[in-house]
C-alpha positions in Angstrom: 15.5 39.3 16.4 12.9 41.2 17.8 10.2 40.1 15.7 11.4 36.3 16.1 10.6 37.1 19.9 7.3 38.4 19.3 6.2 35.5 17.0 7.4 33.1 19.5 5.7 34.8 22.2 2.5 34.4 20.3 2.9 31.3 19.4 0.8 28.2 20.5 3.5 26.8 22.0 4.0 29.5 24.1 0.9 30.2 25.0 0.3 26.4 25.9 3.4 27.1 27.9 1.9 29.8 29.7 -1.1 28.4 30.9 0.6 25.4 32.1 4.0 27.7 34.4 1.1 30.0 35.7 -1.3 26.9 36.9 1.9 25.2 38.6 3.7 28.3 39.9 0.0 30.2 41.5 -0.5 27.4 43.7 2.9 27.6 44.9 3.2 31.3 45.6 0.1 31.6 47.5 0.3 28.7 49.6 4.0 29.2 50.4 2.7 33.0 51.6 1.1 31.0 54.1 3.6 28.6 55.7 2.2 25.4 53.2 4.8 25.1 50.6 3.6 21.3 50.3 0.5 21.2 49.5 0.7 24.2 47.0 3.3 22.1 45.4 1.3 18.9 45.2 -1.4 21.5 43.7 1.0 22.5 41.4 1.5 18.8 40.5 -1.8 18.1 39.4 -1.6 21.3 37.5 1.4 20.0 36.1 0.3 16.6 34.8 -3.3 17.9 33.2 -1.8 19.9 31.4 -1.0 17.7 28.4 -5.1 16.3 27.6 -5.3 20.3 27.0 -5.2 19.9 22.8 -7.0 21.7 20.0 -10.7 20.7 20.0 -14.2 22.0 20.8 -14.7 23.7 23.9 -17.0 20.8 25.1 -14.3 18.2 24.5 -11.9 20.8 26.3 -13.1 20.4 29.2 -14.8 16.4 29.3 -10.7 15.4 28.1 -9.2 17.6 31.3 -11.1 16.9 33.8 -11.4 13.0 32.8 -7.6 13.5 33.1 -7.6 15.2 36.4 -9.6 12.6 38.1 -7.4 9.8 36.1 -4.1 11.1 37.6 -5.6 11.6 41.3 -7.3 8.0 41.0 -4.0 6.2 39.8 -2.3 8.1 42.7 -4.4 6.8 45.2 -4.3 3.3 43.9 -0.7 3.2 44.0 -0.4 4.1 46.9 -2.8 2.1 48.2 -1.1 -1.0 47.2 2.1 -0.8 47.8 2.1 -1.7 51.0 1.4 -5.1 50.1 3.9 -7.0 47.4 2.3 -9.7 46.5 -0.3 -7.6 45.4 1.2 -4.1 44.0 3.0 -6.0 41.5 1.0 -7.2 39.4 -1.5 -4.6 40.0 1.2 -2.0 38.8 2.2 -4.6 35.8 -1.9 -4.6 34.9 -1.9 -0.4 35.5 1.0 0.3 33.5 -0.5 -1.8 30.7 -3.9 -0.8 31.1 -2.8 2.9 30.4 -0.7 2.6 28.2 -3.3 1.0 25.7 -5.7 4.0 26.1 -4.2 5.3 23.0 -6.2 3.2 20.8 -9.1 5.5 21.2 -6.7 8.3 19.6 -5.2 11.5 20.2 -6.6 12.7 22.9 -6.8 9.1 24.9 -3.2 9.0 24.0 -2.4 12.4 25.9 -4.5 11.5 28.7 -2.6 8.5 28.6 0.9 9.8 29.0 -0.7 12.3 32.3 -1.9 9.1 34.0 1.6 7.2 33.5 3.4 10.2 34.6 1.5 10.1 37.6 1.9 6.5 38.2 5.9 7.2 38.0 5.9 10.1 40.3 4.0 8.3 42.7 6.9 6.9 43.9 8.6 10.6 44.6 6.5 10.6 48.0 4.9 7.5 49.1 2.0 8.1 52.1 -0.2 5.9 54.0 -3.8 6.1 55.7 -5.4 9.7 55.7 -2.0 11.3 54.0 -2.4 9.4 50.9 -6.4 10.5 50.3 -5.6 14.2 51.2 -2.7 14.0 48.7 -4.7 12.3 45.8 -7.3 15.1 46.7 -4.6 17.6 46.5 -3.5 16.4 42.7 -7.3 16.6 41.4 -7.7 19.9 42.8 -4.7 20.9 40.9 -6.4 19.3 37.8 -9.1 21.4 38.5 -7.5 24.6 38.6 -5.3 24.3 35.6 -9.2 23.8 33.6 -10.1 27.3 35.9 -7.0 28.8 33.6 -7.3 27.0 30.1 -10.7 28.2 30.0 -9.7 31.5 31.3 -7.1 31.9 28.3 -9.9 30.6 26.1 -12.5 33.1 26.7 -9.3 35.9 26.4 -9.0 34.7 23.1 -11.0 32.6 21.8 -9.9 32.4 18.7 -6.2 33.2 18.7 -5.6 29.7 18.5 -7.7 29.0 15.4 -6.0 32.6 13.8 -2.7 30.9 14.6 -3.5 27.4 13.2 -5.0 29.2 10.0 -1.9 30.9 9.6 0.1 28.4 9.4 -2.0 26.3 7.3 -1.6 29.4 4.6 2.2 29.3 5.4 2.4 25.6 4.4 0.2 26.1 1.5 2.0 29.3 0.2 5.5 26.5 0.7 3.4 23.7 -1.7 2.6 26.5 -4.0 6.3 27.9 -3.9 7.7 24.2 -4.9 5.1 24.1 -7.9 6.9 27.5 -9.0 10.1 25.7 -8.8 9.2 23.6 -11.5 9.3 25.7 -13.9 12.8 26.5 -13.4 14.6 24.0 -16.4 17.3 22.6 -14.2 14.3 22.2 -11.0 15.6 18.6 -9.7 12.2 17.3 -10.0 12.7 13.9 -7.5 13.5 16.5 -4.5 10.8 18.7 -5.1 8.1 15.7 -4.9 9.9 14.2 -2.1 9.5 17.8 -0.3 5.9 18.2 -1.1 4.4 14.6 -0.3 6.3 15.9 3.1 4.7 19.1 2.8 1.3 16.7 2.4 2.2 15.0 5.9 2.3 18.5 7.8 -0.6 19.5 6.1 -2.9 16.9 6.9 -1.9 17.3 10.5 -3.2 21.1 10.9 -6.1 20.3 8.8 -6.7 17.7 11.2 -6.3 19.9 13.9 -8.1 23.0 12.6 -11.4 20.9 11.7 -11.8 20.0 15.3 -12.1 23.8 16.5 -13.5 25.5 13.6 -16.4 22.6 12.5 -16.7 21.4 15.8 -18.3 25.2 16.9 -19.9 25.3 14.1 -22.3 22.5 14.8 -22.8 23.1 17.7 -24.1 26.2 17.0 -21.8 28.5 18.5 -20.7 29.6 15.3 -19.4 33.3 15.4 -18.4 35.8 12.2 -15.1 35.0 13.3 -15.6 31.6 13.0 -17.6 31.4 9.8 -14.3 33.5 8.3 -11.7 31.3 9.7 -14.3 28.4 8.3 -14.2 30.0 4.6 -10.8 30.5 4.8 -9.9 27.0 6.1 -12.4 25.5 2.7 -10.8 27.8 0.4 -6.9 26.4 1.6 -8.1 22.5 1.1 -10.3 23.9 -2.7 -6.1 25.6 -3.1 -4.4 22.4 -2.5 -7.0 20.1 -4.2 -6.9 22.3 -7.6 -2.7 22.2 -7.2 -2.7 19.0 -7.1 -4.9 18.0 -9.3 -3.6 20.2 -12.4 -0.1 18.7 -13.3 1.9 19.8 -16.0 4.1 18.1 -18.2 7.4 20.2 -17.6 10.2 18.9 -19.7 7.5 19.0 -22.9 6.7 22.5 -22.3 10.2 23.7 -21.6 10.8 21.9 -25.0 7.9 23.6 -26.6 8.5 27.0 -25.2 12.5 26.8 -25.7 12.9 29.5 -28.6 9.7 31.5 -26.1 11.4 31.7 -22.5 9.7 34.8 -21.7 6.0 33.2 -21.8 7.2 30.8 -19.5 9.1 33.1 -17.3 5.6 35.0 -17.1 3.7 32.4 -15.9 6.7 31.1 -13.1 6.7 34.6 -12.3 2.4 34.0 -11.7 2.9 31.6 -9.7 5.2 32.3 -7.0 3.4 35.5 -7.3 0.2 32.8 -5.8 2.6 32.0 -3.3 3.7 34.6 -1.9 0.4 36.3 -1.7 -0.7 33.5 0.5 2.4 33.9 2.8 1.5 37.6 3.2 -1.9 36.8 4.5 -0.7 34.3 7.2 1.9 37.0 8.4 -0.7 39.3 8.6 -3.1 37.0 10.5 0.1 36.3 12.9 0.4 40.1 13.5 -2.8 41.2 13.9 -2.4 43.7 11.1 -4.4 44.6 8.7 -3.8 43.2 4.9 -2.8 45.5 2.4 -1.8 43.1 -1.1 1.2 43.5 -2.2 0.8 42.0 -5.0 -1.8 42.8 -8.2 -2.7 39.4 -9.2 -5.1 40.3 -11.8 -1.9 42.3 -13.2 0.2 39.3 -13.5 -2.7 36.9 -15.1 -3.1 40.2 -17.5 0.9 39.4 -18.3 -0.2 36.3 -18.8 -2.5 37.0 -21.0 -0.6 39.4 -23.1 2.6 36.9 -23.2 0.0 34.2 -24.4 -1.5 36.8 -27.3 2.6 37.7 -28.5 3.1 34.4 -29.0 0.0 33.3 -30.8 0.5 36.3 -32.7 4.1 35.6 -33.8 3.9 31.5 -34.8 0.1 32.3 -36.3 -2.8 30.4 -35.0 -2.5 27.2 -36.5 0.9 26.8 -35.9 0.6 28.0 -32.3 -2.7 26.1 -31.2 -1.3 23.4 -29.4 1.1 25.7 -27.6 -2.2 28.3 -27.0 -3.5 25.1 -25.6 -1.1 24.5 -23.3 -0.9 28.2 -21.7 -4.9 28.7 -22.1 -4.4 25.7 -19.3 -2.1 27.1 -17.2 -3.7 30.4 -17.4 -7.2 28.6 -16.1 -5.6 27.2 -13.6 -4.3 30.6 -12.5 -7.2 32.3 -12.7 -8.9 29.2 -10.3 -6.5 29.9 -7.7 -6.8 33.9 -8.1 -10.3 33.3 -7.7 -9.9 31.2 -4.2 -7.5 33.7 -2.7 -9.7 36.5 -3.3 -12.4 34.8 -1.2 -9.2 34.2 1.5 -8.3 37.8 1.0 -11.9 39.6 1.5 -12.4 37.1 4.6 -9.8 39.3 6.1 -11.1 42.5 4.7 -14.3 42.9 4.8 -17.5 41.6 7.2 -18.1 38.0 5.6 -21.5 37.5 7.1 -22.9 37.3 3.9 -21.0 34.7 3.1 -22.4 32.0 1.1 -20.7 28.6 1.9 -22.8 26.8 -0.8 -23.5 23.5 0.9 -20.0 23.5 1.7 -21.1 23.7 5.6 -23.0 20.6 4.8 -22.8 17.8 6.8 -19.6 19.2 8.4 -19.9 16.8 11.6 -18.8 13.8 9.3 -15.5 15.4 8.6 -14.8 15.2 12.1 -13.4 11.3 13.7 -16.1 10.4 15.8 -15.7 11.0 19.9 -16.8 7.4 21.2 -14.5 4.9 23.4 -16.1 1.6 23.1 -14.8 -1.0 24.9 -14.4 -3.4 21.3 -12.0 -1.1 20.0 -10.2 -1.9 23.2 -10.5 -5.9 22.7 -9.6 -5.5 19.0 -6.3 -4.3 19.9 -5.8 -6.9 21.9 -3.3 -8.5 19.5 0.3 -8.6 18.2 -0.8 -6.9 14.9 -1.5 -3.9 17.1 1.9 -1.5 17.1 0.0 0.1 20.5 -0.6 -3.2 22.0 3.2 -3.7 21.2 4.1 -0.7 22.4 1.7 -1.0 26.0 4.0 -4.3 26.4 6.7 -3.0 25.5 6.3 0.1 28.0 5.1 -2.0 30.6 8.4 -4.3 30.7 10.9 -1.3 30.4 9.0 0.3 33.9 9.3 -3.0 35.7 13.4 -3.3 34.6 13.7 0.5 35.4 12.0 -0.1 38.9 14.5 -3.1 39.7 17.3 -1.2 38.5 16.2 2.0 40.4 16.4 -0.8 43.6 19.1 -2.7 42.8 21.7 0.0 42.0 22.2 3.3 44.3 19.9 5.6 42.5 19.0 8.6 44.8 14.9 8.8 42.8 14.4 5.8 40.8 11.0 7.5 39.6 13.3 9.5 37.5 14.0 6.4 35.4 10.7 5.6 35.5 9.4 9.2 34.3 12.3 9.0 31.3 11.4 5.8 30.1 7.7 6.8 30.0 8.5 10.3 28.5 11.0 9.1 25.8 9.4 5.4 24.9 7.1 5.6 21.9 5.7 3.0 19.8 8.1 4.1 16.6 12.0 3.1 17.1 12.7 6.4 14.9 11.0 8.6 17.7 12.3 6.6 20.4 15.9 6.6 19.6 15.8 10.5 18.6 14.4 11.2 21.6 16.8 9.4 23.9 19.8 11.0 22.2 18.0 14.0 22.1 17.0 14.5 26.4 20.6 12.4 27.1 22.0 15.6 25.3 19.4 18.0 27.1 20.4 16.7 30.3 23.9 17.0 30.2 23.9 20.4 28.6 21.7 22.0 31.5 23.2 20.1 33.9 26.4 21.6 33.8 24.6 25.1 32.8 22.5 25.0 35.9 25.7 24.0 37.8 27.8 27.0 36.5 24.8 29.2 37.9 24.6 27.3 41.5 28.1 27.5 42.0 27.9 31.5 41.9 25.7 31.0 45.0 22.6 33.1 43.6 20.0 34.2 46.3 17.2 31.9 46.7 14.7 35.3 44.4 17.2 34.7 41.9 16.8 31.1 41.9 13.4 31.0 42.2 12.9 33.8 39.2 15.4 31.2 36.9 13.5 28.1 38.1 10.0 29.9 36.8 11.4 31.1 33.7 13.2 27.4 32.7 10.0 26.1 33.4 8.1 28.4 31.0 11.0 27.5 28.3 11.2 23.8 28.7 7.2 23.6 27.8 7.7 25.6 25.4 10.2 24.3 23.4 8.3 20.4 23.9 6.8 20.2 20.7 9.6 22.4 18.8 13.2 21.3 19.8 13.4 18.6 22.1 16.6 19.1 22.9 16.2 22.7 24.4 13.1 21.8 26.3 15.0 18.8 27.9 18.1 21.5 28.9 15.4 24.1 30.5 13.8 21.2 32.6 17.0 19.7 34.1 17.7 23.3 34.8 14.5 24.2 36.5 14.6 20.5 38.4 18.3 21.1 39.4 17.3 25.2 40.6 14.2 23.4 42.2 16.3 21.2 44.1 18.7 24.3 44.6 16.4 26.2 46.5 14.9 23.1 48.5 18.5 21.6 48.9 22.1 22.7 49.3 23.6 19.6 47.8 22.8 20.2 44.5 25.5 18.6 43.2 24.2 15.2 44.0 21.2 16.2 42.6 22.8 17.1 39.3 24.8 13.9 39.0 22.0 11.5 40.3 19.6 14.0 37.8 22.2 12.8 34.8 22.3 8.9 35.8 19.1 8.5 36.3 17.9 9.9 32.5 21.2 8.3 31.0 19.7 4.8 32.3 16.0 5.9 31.9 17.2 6.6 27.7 19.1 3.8 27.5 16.7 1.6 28.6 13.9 3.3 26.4 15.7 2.3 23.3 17.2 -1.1 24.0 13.5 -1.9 24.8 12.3 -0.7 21.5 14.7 -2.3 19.6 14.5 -5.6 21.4 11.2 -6.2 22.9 8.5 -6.7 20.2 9.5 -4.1 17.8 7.2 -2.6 15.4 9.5 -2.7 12.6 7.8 0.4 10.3 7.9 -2.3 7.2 5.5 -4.5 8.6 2.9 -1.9 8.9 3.7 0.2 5.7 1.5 -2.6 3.4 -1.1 -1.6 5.6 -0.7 2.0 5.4 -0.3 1.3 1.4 -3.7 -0.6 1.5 -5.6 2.3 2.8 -4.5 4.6 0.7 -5.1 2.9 -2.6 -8.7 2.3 -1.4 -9.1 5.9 -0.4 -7.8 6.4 -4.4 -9.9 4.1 -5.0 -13.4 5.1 -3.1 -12.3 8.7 -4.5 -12.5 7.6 -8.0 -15.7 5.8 -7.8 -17.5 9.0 -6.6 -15.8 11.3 -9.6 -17.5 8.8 -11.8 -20.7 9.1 -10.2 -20.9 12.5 -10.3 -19.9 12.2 -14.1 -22.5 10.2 -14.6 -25.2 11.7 -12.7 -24.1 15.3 -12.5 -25.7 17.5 -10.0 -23.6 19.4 -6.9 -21.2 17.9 -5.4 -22.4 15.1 -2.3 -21.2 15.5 1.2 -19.5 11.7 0.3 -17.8 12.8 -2.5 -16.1 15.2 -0.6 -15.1 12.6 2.4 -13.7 10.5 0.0 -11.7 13.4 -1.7 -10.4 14.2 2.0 -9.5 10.4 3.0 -7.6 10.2 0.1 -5.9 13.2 1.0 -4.9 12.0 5.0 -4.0 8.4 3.8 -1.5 9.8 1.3 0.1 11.9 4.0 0.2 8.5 6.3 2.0 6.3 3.8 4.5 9.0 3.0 4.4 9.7 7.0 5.2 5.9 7.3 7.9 6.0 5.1 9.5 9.0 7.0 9.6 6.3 10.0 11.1 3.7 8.5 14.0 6.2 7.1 14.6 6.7 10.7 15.1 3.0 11.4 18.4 0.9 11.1 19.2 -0.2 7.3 19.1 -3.8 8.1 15.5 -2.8 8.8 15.0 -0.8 5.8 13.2 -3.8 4.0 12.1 -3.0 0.2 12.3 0.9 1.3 12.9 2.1 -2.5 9.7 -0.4 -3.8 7.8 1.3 -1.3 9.2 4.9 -2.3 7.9 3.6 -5.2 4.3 3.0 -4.4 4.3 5.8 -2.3 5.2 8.3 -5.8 2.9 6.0 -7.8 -0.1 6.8 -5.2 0.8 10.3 -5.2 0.4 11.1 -8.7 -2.7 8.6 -9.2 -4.2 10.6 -6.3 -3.1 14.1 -8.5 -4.8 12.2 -11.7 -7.9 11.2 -10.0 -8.3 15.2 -8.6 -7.5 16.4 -11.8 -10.6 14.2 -13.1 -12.5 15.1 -10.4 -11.7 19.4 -11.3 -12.3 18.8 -14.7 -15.8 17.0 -14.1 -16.3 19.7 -12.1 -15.6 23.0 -14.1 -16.5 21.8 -17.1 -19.8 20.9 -19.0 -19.2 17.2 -19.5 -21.2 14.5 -22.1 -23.3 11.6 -20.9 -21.2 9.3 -19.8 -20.5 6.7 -22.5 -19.5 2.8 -22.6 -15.9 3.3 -23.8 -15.4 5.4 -20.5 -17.0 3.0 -18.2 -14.9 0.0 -19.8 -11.8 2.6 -18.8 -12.8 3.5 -15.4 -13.8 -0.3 -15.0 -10.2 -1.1 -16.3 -8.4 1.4 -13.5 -10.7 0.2 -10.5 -10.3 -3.5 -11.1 -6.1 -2.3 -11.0 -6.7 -1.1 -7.5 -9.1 -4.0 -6.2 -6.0 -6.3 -7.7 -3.8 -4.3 -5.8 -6.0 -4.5 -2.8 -6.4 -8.3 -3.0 -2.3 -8.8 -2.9 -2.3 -6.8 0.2 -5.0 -8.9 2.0 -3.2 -11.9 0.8 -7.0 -12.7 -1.2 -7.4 -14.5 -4.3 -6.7 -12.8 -7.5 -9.7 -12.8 -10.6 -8.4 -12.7 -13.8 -11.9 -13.3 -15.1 -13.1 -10.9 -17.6 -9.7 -9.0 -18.2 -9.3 -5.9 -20.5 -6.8 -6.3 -23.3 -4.2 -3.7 -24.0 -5.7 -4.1 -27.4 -9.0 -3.8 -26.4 -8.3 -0.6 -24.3 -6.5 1.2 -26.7 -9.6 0.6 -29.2 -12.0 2.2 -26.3 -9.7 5.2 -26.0 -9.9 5.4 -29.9 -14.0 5.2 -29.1 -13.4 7.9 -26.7 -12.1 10.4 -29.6 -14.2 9.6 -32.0 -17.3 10.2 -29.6 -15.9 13.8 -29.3 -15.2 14.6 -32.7 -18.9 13.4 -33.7 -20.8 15.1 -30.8 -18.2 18.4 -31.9 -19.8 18.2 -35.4 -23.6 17.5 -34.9 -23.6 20.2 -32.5 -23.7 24.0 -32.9 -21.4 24.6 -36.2 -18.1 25.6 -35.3 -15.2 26.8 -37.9 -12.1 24.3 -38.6 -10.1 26.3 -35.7 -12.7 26.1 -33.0 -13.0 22.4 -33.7 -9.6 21.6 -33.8 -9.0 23.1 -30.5 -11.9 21.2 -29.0 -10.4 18.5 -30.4 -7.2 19.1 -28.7 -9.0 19.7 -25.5 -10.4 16.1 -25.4 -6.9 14.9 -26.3 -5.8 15.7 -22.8 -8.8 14.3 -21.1 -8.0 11.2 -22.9 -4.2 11.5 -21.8 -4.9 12.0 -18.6 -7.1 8.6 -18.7 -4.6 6.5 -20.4 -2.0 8.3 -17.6 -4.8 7.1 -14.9 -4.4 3.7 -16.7 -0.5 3.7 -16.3 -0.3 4.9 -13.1 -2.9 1.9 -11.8 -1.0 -0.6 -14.1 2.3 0.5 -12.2 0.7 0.2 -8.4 -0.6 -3.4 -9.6 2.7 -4.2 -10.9 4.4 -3.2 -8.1 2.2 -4.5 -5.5 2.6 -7.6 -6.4 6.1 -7.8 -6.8 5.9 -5.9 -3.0 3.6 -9.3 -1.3 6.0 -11.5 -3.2 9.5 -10.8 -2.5 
C-alpha cells in the first residue's frame, strides 16, 4: 500500500496536480491574509484555467503554449463581458466565439488544450458578470493568474528537469516489457492466439502515444542544443525501446509448426519461453528502478539463459543427428538470433543507467532528429481546410457550439441557481468521439452524485471553517490528479471541493449540492444527446480513412526497405520516418477501431471486415519490418529481377488498395499472374542455390542450411504476397458493400 502511495505521489499526474492546487491555493492564502479574498480568488482562476496548455514538450514551447493561453482566457473574458450588455450583439458574437474556439484543435494537441482553457473561461464568465473598470481589472486579474501558474511550472521544471522524461521512459519500458511478456505467451500451446494480438495492437495504441510524447522533450532539447548527459541517456534509451519493438515485431514465428516440430522436445522450447519472459522482465526491472531512483542491480543473467539456449539447441542436434535435425537447428538458430538482438539492445538500456554514457555513440541515429518531431506552425489554411463536414472537429466545433447555446436557454428558462455549470459540463464532457462522450457523462453523473452526498455527510457534522478549508485543498489536489486516470474519482473530489468551497463561502450548502447535481445531470445529458444527434461522427465513416493512411505508411515503408536493398549503404533518416509512420498509423486504425467498439451496434457498420484489415495491416507491417531487419543484419545479393517483379507485385496490392479507398479508377494493365509469380519465386531459389555454389566451396551441410535460410526469406515474400492479396481483397469488398 505504501509503495502504491509513493508511486502515485511521483507520478506525472500528481505532480501536474501539484503545480496546478499550489498556483490556485497561493494566491488565495496571501491575499485573504490581507482582507482581498476576491481578487486572490480571481488569481487563482487564471491559475486554474492555464493550467491545462501545461503538456510534455520543449521548454520553449512550455512556455509560448502557457502564456498564449493565459492571455487567451483573459482576452475572451473581457470580450464577453464586454458584450453582453448588448443582445443583439453578444449572441452571435458568443455563437462565432464558441465556434471559433472550439476549431483551434485542428492545429493539434496543444491548440486543442489551449482550446478547452479558453472555453472554460468563456463558460465561467458568466459566474460573475462586471461592467466598465470592474470588468478590465478582472480580465487583468485572470492573466496575472496565467502568469503565475508559468512562475511555478517552470519552477517545478528547473527542480527536476528531467523527472518527467525519467517517468515517461519508464513507462515506455513498462509497456515494452508487457509487448515482450505477450510474445512469451505464445509459446505457451494452449496461448489463445486472437486475444493476445488483440492485446498487443492495443499495446501498439499506448505505445505510440508515449513515444509521441517522449520525442517532444527528449529530441526537442536535443536540437536545440541543450542537450545534457542526462538527456543523451534518456535519448539512447528511448532509440534502443523503438530498435526493441521494431525487431519484436518484425521477427514472427510460426507457433503451431514449431510446437508440432518440437512436440517429442518440450524442454528446448520451454528454454527459449523461459528466454523470453526472462527479456521481459528484465525490462520491467529497469523501469521500476528508473521510478525509484534506485540503483539497477540485474536480476537476471541473460547471457545465462541464451547459454541455455544454446546448450538445449546443441542436445537436440545432438540426439536427432545433423541432417535429421537441420531444419529444426534452423528454426532455433533463429530464435536464438533474435534473442541475442534484443540481449544486445538492453545492455545498451542497462549500462545507460550504470555507467557515464557520454561516450556514447548514437551512430547517425541523432540525425536529423527535428523531422521526427510534427512541425510547430498554425497556418491559417489548415484552418480553412477544416472548414467542411468531412472534418470530425468542424463537426464537433458545431456540435459544441449548439449544445452551449441550448444549455444557456435552459440555464434561463428553468430555475437553475449557476447555469455556467451547464455550460462548464457540456464543454468538459462533449468531445468529438460518441465513445468518449457518453463514457464521460455517465462517468462525472456518477462522480457528482457520489461526492455530493460524501461532501454532504461531512458538512452536516458542522466541521470548522480550517477543517473545511484543509478538505477543500486536498480534494482539489485529488480531483486533478485523478483527471487523466479515473474519471470518475476526479469528478467525486471536485464536487467535493466545489460543495466545501461553497461550505466555507456559504451556509446553505445544501442548495448548493442539489443545484451542484442538476446542473451536471443536465449539462451530461445534454453532452450526449448532442453527440448522438447533431452531426455525429459516426467512427465508421472515418475508419477508411484511418485504413488509407496506414496502408500507404506500409506502403512508403516498403519502398524504402527495397531501396536500401538495392543500394545498401546506412540506413537514411527517411527510411527511418517511414518505419515510424508506419508504426503511429497502425496504432490509429486499431485506436479507431477501439472507438467504434464504444459506439451503439446499429452503428457498428462492417466492424469485423474492418477488424479484419486492421489484423491484415498488422501483420504486413510485422512482414515488411521483418524485411527491413533481415536487409539490415544480413549481407544481402544484388538485388535481382525476380525480386523486383515481387516487390512490384506487393506494391501495386497496396496502390489497388489505395485507389478503392479514394474511390479512383482501378489499372488492371500489366497484371502479374499467379503463374507467373510463383515462377519468379522459383527464380528466386534458384538465384541462391547458383550464387551458393560459384561462391567459396562449402560442404553438402553448409549448403543445405543456406539453402534453408533463403527458404524463409522466400516465405516470408510469398507471406508479404498473401498478406497484400488479403488487404486488396478485402478492401474492395469494404468500398463495395
Amino acid at each position: 500500500m505504501i509503495t502504491k502511495i509513493e508511486r502515485f505521489t511521483d507520478s506525472t499526474y500528481f505532480t501536474n496536480a501539484l503545480k496546478a492546487t499550489i498556483s490556485a491555493v497561493l494566491p488565495v492564502l496571501v491575499f485573504t491574509y490581507f482582507g482581498l479574498f476576491e481578487i486572490g480568488f480571481v488569481i487563482a482562476l487564471g491559475a486554474f484555467l492555464t493550467y491545462p496548455s501545461d503538456i510534455p514538450s520543449s521548454l520553449k514551447h512550455k512556455i509560448n503554449g502557457i502564456i498564449v493561453t493565459a492571455f487567451l482566457i483573459a482576452g475572451v473574458n473581457l470580450l464577453i463581458n464586454l458584450t453582453y450588455p448588448i443582445p443583439f450583439i453578444f449572441y452571435p458574437f458568443f455563437s462565432i466565439l464558441v465556434f471559433i474556439l472550439a476549431m483551434l484543435s485542428v492545429y493539434g494537441q496543444r491548440a486543442t488544450f489551449t482550446s478547452f482553457s479558453a472555453l472554460l473561461s468563456v463558460s465561467l464568465s458568466f459566474s460573475h458578470l462586471h461592467t466598465g473598470l470592474e470588468m478590465v481589472q478582472h480580465s487583468a486579474l485572470i492573466l496575472a493568474g496565467g502568469l503565475f501558474y508559468l512562475v511555478i511550472s517552470l519552477l517545478f521544471h528547473y527542480i527536476s528537469p528531467y523527472r518527467y522524461a525519467e517517468l515517461q521512459v519508464a513507462e515506455c519500458i513498462k509497456l515494452t516489457s508487457k509487448y515482450l511478456k505477450l510474445r512469451g505467451d505464445l509459446w505457451n500451446s494452449v496461448a489463445d492466439r486472437k486475444v493476445i494480438l488483440e492485446k498487443q495492437l492495443h499495446l501498439q495504441v499506448e505505445l505510440n502515444d508515449i513515444h509521441h510524447n517522449i520525442r517532444r522533450v527528449l529530441i526537442g532539447k536535443q536540437i536545440n542544443a541543450v542537450s545534457s548527459n542526462q538527456n543523451r541517456k534518456m535519448l539512447i534509451v528511448f532509440i534502443s525501446l523503438v530498435e526493441i519493438l521494431e525487431l519484436a515485431l518484425s521477427t514472427s514465428f510460426d507457433h503451431n509448426r514449431l510446437h508440432q516440430k518440437f512436440e517429442k522436445h518440450p524442454k528446448t522450447l520451454a528454454t527459449y519461453q523461459n528466454l523470453a519472459y526472462n527479456l521481459a522482465s528484465t525490462l520491467k526491472q529497469l523501469s521500476q528502478n528508473i521510478e525509484k531512483r534506485t540503483n539497477y542491480i540485474p536480476k537476471h543473467k541473460l547471457s545465462k539463459h541464451l547459454l541455455a539456449l544454446e546448450t538445449a539447441i546443441n542436445e537436440y542436434e545432438n540426439e536427432l543427428g545433423k541432417i535429421e535435425a537441420s531444419e529444426g537447428v534452423l528454426m532455433l538458430k533463429t530464435m536464438l538470433e533474435y534473442a541475442e538482438k534484443q540481449v544486445e539492445k538492453i545492455k545498451v538500456i542497462e549500462r545507460a543507467f550504470t555507467s557515464v554514457s557520454n561516450t556514447y555513440d548514437f551512430k547517425g541515429k541523432d540525425k536529423d532528429l527535428e523531422k521526427f518531431l510534427t512541425p510547430q506552425y498554425y497556418p491559417i489554411s489548415t484552418f480553412i481546410q477544416n472548414i467542411s463536414f468531412s472534418s470530425t472537429i468542424f463537426r464537433h466545433s458545431l456540435r459544441l457550439t449548439v449544445a452551449l447555446i441550448l444549455g444557456g436557454i435552459i440555464g434561463k428558462l428553468l430555475p437553475f441557481q449557476n447555469e455556467y455549470w451547464i455550460l462548464m459540463t457540456i464543454i468538459i464532457i462533449m468531445r468529438p468521439g460518441y465513445g468518449l462522450t457518453k463514457q464521460r457523462s455517465i462517468q462525472r453523473a456518477i462522480g457528482t452524485v457520489i461526492g455530493g452526498i460524501i461532501a454532504f455527510s461531512i458538512l452536516s457534522l458542522m466541521p470548522t471553517h480550517f477543517l473545511l478549508s484543509i478538505l477543500a485543498i486536498l480534494c482539489m489536489l485529488l480531483g486533478f490528479s485523478f483527471a487523466q486516470i479515473k474519471y470518475t474519482v476526479s469528478a467525486t473530489f471536485v464536487t467535493m471541493y466545489i460543495v466545501f468551497l461553497h461550505g466555507i463561502l456559504s451556509p446553505d450548502f445544501v442548495n448548493v449540492i442539489q443545484f451542484r447535481i442538476a446542473d451536471t445531470l443536465t449539462g451530461a445529458l445534454l453532452a450526449y444527446f448532442a453527440n448522438h444527434f447533431l452531426w455525429p461522427s459516426w467512427e465508421y465513416i472515418k475508419a477508411p480513412e484511418y485504413l488509407k493512411k496506414s496502408i500507404i505508411a506500409n506502403r512508403n515503408y516498403l519502398k524504402e526497405i527495397f531501396i536500401f536493398y538495392t543500394q545498401k549503404g546506412e540506413v537514411t533518416t527517411s527510411y527511418r520516418l517511414a518505419r515510424k509512420n508506419a508504426f503511429i498509423e497502425i496504432g490509429n486504425l486499431m485506436a479507431s477501431f477501439q472507438r467504434m467498439s464504444q459506439e451503439p451496434k446499429s452503428k457498428q457498420k462492417k466492424m469485423v471486415l474492418l477488424y479484419k484489415l486492421t489484423e491484415l495491416n498488422h501483420s504486413l507491417l510485422s512482414s515488411t519490418a521483418s524485411l527491413g531487419t533481415y536487409t539490415q543484419s544480413h549481407k544481402t545479393t544484388p538485388s535481382s529481377k525476380a525480386l523486383t517483379i515481387v516487390v512490384e507485385k506487393v506494391l501495386k496490392n497496396l496502390e489497388q488498395a489505395i485507389a478503392y479507398l479514394k474511390g479512383e479508377p482501378i489499372n488492371d494493365s500489366n497484371e502479374i499472374t499467379k503463374e507467373e509469380l510463383a515462377n519468379r519465386f522459383i527464380e528466386l531459389k534458384n538465384i541462391r542455390q547458383n550464387e551458393l555454389k560459384e561462391g567459396n566451396p562449402i560442404d553438402e551441410e553448409a549448403f543445405a542450411l543456406k539453402m534453408q535460410e533463403a527458404q524463409l526469406v522466400i516465405e516470408q515474400l510469398i507471406w508479404l504476397t498473401n498478406l497484400s492479396e488479403g488487404i486488396l481483397k478485402n478492401t474492395k469488398k469494404l468500398m463495395e458493400d
